[in-house]
RODO-2510 file (C-alpha; in nm, 4 decimals, decimal comma):
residues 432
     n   res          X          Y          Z
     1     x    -4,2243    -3,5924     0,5867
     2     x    -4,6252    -3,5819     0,4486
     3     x    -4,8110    -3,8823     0,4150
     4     x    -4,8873    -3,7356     0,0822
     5     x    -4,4759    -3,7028    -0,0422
     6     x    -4,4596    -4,0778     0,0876
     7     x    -4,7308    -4,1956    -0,1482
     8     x    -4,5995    -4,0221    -0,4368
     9     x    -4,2359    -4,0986    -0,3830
    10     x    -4,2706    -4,4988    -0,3039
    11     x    -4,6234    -4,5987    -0,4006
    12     x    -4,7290    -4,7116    -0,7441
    13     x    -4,9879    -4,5178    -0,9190
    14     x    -5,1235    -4,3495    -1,2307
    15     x    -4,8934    -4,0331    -1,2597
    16     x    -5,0645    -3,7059    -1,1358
    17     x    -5,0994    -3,3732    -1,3132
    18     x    -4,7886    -3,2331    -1,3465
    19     x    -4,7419    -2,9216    -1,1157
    20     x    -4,7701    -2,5900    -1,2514
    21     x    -4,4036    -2,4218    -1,3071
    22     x    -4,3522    -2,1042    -1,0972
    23     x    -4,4391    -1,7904    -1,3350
    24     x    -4,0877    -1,6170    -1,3400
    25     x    -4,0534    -1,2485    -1,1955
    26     x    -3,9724    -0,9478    -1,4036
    27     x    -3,6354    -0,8572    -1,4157
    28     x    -3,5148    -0,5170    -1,2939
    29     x    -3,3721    -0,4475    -1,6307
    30     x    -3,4481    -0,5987    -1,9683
    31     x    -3,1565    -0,8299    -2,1267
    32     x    -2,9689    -0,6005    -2,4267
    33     x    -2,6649    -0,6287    -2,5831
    34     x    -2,4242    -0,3185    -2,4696
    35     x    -2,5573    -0,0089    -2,7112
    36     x    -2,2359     0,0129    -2,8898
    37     x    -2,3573    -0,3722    -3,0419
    38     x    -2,7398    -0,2975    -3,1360
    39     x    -2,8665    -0,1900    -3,4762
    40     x    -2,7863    -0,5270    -3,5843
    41     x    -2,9758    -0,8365    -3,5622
    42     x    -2,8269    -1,2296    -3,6121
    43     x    -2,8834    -1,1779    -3,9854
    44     x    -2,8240    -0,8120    -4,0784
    45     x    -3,1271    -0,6568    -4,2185
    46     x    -3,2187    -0,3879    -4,5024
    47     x    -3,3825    -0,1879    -4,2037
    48     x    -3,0058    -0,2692    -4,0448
    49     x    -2,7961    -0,1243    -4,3418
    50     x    -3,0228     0,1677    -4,3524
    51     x    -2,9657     0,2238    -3,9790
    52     x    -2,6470     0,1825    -3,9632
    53     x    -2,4657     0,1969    -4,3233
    54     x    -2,0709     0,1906    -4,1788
    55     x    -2,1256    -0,0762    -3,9410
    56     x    -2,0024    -0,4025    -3,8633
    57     x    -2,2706    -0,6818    -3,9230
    58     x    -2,3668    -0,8857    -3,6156
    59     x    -2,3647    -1,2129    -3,6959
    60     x    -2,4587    -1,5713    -3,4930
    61     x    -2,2978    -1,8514    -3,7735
    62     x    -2,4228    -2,2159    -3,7486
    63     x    -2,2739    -2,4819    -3,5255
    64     x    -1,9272    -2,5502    -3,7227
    65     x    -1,9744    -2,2598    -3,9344
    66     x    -1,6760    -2,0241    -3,9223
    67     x    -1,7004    -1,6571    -3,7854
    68     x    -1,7034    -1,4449    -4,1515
    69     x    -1,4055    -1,2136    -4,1230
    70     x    -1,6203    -0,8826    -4,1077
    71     x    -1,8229    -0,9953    -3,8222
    72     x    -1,8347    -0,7178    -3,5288
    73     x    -1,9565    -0,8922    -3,2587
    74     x    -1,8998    -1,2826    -3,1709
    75     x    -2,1531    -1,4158    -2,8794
    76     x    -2,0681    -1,7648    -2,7027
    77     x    -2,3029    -1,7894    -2,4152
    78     x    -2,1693    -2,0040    -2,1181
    79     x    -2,1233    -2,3150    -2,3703
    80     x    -2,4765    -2,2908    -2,4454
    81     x    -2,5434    -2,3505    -2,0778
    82     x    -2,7760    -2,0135    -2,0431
    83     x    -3,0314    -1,8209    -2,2502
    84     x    -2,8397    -1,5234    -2,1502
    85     x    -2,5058    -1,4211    -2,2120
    86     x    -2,3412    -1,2995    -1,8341
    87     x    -2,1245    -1,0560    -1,9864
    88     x    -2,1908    -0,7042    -2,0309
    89     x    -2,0163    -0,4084    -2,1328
    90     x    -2,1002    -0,0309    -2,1405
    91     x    -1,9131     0,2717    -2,2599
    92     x    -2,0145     0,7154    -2,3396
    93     x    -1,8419     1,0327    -2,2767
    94     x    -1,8664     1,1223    -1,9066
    95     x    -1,9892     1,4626    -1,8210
    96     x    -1,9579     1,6057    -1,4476
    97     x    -2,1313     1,8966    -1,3558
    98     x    -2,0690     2,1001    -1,0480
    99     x    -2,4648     2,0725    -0,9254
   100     x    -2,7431     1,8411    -0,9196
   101     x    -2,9318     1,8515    -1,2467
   102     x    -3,2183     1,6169    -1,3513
   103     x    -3,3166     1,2445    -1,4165
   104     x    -3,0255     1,0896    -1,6436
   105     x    -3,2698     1,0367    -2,0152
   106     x    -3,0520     0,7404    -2,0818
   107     x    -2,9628     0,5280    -1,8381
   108     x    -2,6676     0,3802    -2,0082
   109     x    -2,4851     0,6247    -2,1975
   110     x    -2,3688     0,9433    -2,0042
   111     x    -2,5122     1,2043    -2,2406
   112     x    -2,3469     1,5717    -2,3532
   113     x    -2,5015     1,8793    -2,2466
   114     x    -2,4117     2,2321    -2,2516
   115     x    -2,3700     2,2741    -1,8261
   116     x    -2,0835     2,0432    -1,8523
   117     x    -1,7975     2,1105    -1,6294
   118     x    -1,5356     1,8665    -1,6473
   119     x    -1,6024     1,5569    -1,9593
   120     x    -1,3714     1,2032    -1,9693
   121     x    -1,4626     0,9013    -2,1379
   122     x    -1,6059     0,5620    -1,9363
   123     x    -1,5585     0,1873    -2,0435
   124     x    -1,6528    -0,1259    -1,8445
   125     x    -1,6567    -0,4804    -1,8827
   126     x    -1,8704    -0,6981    -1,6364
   127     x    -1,8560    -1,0954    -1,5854
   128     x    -2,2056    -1,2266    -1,4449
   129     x    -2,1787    -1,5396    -1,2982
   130     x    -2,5288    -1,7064    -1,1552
   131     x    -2,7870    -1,5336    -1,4198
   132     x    -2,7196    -1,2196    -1,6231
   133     x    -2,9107    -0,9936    -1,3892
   134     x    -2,6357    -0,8436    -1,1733
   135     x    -2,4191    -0,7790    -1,4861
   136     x    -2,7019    -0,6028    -1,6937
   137     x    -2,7661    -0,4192    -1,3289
   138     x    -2,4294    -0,3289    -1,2883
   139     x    -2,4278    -0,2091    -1,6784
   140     x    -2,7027     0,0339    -1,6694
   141     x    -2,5956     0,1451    -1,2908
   142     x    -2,2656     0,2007    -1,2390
   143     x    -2,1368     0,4858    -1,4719
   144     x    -2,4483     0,7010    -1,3222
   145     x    -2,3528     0,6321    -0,9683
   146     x    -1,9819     0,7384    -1,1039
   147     x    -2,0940     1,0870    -1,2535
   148     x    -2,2585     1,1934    -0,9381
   149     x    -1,9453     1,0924    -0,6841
   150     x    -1,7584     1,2623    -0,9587
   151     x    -1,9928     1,5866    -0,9007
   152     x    -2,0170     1,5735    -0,5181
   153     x    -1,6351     1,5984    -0,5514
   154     x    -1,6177     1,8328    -0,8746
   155     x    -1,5549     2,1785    -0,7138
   156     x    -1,2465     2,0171    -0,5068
   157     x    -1,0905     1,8534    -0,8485
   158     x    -1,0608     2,1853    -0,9985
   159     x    -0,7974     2,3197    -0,7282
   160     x    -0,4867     2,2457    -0,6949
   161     x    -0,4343     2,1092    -0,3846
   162     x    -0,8084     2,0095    -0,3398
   163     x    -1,0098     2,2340    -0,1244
   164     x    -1,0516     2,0815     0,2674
   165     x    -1,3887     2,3024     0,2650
   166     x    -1,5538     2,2870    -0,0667
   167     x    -1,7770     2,5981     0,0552
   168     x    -1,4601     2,7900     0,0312
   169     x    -1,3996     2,9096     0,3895
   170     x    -1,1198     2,8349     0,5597
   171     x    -1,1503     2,7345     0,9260
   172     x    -0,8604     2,6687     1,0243
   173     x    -0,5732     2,9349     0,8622
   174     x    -0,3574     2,5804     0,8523
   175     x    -0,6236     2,4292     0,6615
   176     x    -0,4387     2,4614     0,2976
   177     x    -0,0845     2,3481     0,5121
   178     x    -0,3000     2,0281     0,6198
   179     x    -0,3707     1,9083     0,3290
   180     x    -0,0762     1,9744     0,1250
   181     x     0,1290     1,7741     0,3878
   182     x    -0,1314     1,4641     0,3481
   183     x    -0,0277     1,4963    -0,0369
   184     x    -0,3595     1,4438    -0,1137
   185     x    -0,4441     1,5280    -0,4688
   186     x    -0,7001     1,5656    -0,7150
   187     x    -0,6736     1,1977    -0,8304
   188     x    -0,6976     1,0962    -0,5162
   189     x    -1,0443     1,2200    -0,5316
   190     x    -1,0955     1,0420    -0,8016
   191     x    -0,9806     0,7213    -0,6901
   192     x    -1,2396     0,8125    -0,3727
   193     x    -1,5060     0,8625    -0,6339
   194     x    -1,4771     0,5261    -0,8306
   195     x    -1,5107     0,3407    -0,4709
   196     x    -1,7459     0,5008    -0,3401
   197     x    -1,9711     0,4100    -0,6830
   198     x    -1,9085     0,0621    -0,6682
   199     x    -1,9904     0,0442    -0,3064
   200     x    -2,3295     0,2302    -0,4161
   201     x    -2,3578     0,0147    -0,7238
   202     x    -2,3476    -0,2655    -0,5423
   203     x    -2,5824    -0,1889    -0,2730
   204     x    -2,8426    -0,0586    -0,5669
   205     x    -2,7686    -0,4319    -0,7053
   206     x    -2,8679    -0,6275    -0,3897
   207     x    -3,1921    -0,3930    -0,3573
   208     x    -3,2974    -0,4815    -0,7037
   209     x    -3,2519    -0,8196    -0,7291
   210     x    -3,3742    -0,8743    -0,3624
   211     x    -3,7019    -0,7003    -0,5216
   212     x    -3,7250    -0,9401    -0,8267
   213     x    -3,6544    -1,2691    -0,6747
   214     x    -3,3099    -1,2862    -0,9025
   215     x    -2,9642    -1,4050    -0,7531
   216     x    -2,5948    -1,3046    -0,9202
   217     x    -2,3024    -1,1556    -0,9105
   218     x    -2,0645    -0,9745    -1,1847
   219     x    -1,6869    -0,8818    -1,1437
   220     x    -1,5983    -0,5130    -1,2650
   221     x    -1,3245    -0,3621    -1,4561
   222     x    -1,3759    -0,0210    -1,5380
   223     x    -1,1528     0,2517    -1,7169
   224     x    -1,2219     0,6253    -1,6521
   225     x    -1,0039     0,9223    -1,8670
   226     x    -0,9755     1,2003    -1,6980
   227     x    -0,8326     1,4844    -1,7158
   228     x    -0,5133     1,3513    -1,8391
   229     x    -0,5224     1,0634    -1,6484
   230     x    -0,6181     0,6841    -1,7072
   231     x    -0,8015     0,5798    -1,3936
   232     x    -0,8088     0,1639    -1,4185
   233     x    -1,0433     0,0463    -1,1200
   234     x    -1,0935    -0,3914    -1,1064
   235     x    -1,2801    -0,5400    -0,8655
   236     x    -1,2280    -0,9480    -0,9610
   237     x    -1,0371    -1,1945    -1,1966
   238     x    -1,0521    -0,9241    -1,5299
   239     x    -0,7651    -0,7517    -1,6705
   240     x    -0,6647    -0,4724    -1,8271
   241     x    -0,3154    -0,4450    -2,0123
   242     x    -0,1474    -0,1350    -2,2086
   243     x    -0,0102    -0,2493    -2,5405
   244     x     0,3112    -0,0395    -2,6610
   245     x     0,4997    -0,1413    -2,9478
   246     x     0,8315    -0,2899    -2,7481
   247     x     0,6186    -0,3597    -2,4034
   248     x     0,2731    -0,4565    -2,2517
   249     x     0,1927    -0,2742    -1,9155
   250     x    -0,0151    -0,4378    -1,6736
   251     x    -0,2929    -0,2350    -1,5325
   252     x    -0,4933    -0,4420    -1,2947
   253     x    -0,4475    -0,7077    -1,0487
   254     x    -0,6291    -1,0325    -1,0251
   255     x    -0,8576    -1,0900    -0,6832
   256     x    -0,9680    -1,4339    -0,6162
   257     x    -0,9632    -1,6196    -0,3043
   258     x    -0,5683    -1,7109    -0,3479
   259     x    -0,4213    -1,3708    -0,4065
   260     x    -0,6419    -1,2566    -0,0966
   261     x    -0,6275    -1,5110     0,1533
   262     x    -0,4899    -1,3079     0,4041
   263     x    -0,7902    -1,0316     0,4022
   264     x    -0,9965    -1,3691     0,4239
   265     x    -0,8664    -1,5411     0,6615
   266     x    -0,8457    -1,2167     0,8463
   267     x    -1,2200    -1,1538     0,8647
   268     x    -1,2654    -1,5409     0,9605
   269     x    -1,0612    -1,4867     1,2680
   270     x    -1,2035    -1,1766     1,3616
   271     x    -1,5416    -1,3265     1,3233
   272     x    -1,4963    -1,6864     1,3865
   273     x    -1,9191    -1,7178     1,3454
   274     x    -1,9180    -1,6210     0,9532
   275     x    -1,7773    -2,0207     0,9134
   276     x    -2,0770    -2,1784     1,0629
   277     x    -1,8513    -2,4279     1,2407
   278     x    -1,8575    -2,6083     0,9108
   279     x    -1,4970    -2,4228     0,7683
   280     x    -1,1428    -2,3864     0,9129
   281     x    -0,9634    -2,1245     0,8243
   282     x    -0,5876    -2,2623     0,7935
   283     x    -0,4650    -2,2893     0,4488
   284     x    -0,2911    -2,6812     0,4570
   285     x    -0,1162    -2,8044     0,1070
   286     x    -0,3995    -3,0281     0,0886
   287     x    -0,7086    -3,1592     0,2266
   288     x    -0,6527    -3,3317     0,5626
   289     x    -0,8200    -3,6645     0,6554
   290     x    -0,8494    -3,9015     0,9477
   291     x    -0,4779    -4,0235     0,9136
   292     x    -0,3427    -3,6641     0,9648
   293     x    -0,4666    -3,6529     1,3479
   294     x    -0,1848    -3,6021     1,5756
   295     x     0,0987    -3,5281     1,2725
   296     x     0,2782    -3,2009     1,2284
   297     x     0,1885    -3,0462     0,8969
   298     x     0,2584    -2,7652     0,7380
   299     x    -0,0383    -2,4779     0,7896
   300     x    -0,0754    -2,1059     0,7137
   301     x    -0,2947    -1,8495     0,9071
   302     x    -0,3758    -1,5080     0,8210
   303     x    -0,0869    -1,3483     0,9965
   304     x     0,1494    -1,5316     0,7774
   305     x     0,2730    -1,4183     0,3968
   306     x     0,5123    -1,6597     0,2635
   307     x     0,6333    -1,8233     0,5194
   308     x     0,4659    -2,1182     0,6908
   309     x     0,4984    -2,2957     1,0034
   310     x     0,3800    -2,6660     1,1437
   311     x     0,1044    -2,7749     1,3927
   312     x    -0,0330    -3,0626     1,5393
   313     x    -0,3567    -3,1565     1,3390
   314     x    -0,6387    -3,1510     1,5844
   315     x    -1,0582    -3,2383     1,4972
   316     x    -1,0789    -2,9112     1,4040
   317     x    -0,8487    -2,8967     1,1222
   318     x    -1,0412    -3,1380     0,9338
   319     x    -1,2900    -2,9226     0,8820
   320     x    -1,3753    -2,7965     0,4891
   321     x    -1,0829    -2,5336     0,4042
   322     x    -1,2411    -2,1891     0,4099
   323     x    -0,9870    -2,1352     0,0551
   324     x    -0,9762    -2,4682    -0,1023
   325     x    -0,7648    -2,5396    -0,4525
   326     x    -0,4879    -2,3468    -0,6402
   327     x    -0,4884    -2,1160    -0,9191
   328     x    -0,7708    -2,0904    -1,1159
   329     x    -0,9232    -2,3988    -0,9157
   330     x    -0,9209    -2,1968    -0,6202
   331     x    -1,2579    -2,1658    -0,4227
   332     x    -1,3867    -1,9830    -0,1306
   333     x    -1,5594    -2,1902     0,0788
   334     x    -1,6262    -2,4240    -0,2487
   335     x    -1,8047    -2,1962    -0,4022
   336     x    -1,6946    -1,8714    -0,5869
   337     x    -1,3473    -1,8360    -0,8039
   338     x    -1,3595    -1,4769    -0,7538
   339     x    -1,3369    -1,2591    -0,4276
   340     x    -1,4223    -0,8787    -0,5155
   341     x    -1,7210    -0,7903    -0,6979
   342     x    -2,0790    -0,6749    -0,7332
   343     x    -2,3858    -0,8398    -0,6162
   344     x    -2,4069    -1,1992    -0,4519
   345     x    -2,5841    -1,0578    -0,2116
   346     x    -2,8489    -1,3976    -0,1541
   347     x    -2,5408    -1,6279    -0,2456
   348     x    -2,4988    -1,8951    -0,0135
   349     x    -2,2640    -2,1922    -0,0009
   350     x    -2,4670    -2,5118    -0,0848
   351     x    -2,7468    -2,7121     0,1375
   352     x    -2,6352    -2,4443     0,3823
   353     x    -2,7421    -2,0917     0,5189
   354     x    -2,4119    -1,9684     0,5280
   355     x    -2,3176    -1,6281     0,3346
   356     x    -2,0683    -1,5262     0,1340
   357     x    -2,1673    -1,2022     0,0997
   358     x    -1,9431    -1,0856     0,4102
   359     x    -1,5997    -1,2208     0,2169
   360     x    -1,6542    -1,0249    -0,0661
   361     x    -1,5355    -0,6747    -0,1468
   362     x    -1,7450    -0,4120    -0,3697
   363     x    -1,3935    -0,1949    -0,3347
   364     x    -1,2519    -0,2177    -0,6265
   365     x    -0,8571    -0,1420    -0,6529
   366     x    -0,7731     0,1479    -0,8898
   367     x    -0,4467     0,2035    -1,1123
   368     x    -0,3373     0,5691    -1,2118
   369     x    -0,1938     0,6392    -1,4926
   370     x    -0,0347     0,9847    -1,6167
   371     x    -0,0779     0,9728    -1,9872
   372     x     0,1449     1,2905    -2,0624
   373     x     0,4484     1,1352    -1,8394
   374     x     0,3502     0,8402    -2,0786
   375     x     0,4423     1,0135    -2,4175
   376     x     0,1767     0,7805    -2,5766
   377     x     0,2421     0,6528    -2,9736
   378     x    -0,0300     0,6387    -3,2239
   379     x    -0,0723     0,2358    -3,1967
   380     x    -0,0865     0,2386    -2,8383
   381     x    -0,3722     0,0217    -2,7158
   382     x    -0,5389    -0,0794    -2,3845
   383     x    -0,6761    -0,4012    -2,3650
   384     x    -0,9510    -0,4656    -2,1413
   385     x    -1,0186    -0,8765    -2,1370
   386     x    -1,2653    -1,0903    -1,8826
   387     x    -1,0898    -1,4540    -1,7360
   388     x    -1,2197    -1,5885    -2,0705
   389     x    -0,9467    -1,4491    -2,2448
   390     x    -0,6491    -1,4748    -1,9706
   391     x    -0,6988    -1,8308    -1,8935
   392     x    -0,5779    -1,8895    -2,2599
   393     x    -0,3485    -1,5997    -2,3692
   394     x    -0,0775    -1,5033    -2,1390
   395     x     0,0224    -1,0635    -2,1483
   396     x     0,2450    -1,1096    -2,4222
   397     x     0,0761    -1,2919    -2,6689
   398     x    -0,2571    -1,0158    -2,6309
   399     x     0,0153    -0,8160    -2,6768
   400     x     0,1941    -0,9923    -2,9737
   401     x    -0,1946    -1,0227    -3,1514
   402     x    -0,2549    -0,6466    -3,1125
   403     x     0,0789    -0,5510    -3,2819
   404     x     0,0299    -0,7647    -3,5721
   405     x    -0,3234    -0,6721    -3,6141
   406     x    -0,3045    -0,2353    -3,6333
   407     x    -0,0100    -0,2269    -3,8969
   408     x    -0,2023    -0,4228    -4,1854
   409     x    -0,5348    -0,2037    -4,1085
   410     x    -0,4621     0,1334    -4,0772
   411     x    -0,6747     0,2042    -4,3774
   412     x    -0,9732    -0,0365    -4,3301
   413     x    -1,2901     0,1951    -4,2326
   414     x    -1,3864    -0,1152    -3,9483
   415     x    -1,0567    -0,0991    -3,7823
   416     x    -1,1992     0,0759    -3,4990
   417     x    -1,5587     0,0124    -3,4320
   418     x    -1,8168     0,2137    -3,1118
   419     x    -1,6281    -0,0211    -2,8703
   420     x    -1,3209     0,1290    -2,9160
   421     x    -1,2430     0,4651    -2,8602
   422     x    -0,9912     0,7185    -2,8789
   423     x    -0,9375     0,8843    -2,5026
   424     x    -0,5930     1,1213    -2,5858
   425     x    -0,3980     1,2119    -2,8731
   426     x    -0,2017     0,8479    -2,9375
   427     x    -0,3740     0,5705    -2,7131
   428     x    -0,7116     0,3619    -2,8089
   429     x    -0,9124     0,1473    -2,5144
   430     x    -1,1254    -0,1579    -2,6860
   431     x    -1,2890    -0,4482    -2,4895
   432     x    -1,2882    -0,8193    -2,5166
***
């Protein structure tokens, strides 16, 4: 404690000059609205309509002015809480090549070019949560670490079963036998792909922001089409659901700290030094106090799915719950709601050094779907939502929205703005 912090804390005196605020770093990447949304400003412009004749105004109403009905785009950021809004979104056609080519010229669209080899379509939505930086990161990042997996693994799509030696030669004469009887397949290297870019995404993420002073994290839900397949990866609390005319599909899971508390409490008992001391891992029905000591409660552990057993509460157990809360009030380590994702790399649990980096997963989990084996109708839709929309619409009534929406529009010219795009003969993918 300085003499100096003393005087100025406790001891009257005419007020100093105030000390200069800390000039703020550059970010990484400049704040935008996805592409698909630009070309319009709050109020739409001459220069606007000019630009962009058949589309959607953006517009920002007034405090307790209602959203006009032809509005494209509808921003609430955080309550008004931030400057920035935390969720992005990017989508383009995706274009794999078999070889390494040059520097991508935009660094969020995936551009067309004659040396294509194999071309999908890409969507994304990303939640930030702690600044906008790792979303707009993870925006402008992830679908160009996604083409080049895509290409390392290009060659090997193309046969069927995948190659074991994409230089052709074959070893081993058993090699084809091999890996026919591992039934691996080509969307298998796929699925391999889409991992292995959010692992890179998020390791790009952690570099930048390390380099810029800026702290975050962003959930991911990303849909790939590809070559007749619907490739649904989620890493976090988004969704994605498939919208059919007499049922809704669901094509993600949810991870937060609840549905994963085994993998959690896993790592924590593996390495007991990641709590600090300062966290048990046993899952109790509630927090346990002084009176508990000595009583038989109920308790989970990580080798334990449903079931639960009792113990005899010792100091120990009255340590901070390394999960704490249910549902959506769920925490790990009283901090984050969400358990897979990008970034949070510098996140730490409060007034302490401990990370929280080492609980969370960059893997995301990925869905296939075969879209022939489908037999897709024309007003089939896939939904692709952040928590904002789940924690107040269940599957059904998404579902129940989108049905009574398409009928009554199938002529308006706006039905379908950029956002929303066609991937196969009967089935449209749009964001939320």
């Amino acid at each position: 404690m300085s003499a100096g912090w003393f005087r100025r804390r406790f001891l009257p005196g005419p007020p100093g000059p105030a000390p200069r605020p800390p000039k703020p770093r550059a970010s990484p990447v400049p704040y935008r609205r996805p592409r698909f949304l630009r070309g319009s400003a709050s109020s739409p412009g001459p220069a606007d309509t000019a630009r962009r004749p058949d589309a959607r105004p953006v517009r920002s109403p007034a405090r307790g002015r209602a959203l006009p009905w032809n509005a494209g785009y509808a921003e609430i950021i955080n309550a008004e809480k931030s400057e920035f809004n935390e969720d992005q979104a990017a989508c383009g056609k995706l274009c794999i090549r078999k070889c390494g080519f040059g520097a991508e010229d935009d660094q969020e669209w995936l551009t067309l070019n004659s040396e294509e080899f194999l071309t999908g379509h890409y969507w994304a939505l990303f939640d930030g949560h702690g600044g906008p930086a790792a979303a707009i990161l993870a925006a402008n990042t992830l679908h160009s670490c996604l083409r080049r997996q895509l290409e390392a693994v290009a060659d090997g799509m193309a046969a069927t079963p995948p190659l074991m030696h994409l230089s052709g030669c074959c070893v081993c004469p058993s090699d084809p036998q091999f890996v026919e009887e591992k039934g691996i397949r080509a969307e298998d290297l796929v699925i391999g792909a889409l991992e292995s870019a959010f692992q890179e995404c998020d390791e790009v993420i952690g570099r930048e922001l390390e380099a810029s002073g800026q702290v975050g994290g962003c959930t991911a839900l990303v849909a790939v089409s590809l070559q007749g397949k619907l490739y649904m990866a989620n890493a976090g609390d988004s969704r994605a659901i498939l919208v059919r005319r007499d049922e809704v599909l669901p094509l993600s899971t949810e991870f937060t700290p609840e549905t994963e508390r085994q993998r959690i409490q896993q790592l924590a008992f593996v390495y007991p030094e990641l709590l600090a001391d300062e966290f048990t891992r046993l899952e109790f029905p509630r927090r346990l106090k002084g009176d508990d000591l000595g009583q038989k409660v109920l308790f989970r552990d990580h080798h334990m799915s449903g079931c639960r057993s009792y113990k005899c509460v010792e100091k120990s157990d009255l340590k901070y719950p390394l999960i704490h809360g249910q549902g959506r009030q769920a925490r790990l380590m009283g901090t984050l709601a969400v358990s897979r994702g990008l970034g949070d790399h510098q996140l730490r649990v409060l007034d302490t050094s401990i990370r929280l980096k080492p609980f969370l997963l960059s893997v995301p989990q990925v869905i296939v779907l075969d879209m022939d084996q489908l037999q897709l109708q024309d007003d089939d839709v896939v939904v692709m939502a952040t928590d904002g929309l789940w924690d107040v619409l269940s599957n059904e009534q998404v579902g129940k929205l989108v049905r009574g929406f398409l009928p009554g529009n199938r002529e308006d010219p706006h039905r379908l703005p950029e956002a929303n795009t066609r991937t196969s003969p009967g089935l449209w993918v749009g964001h939320l």
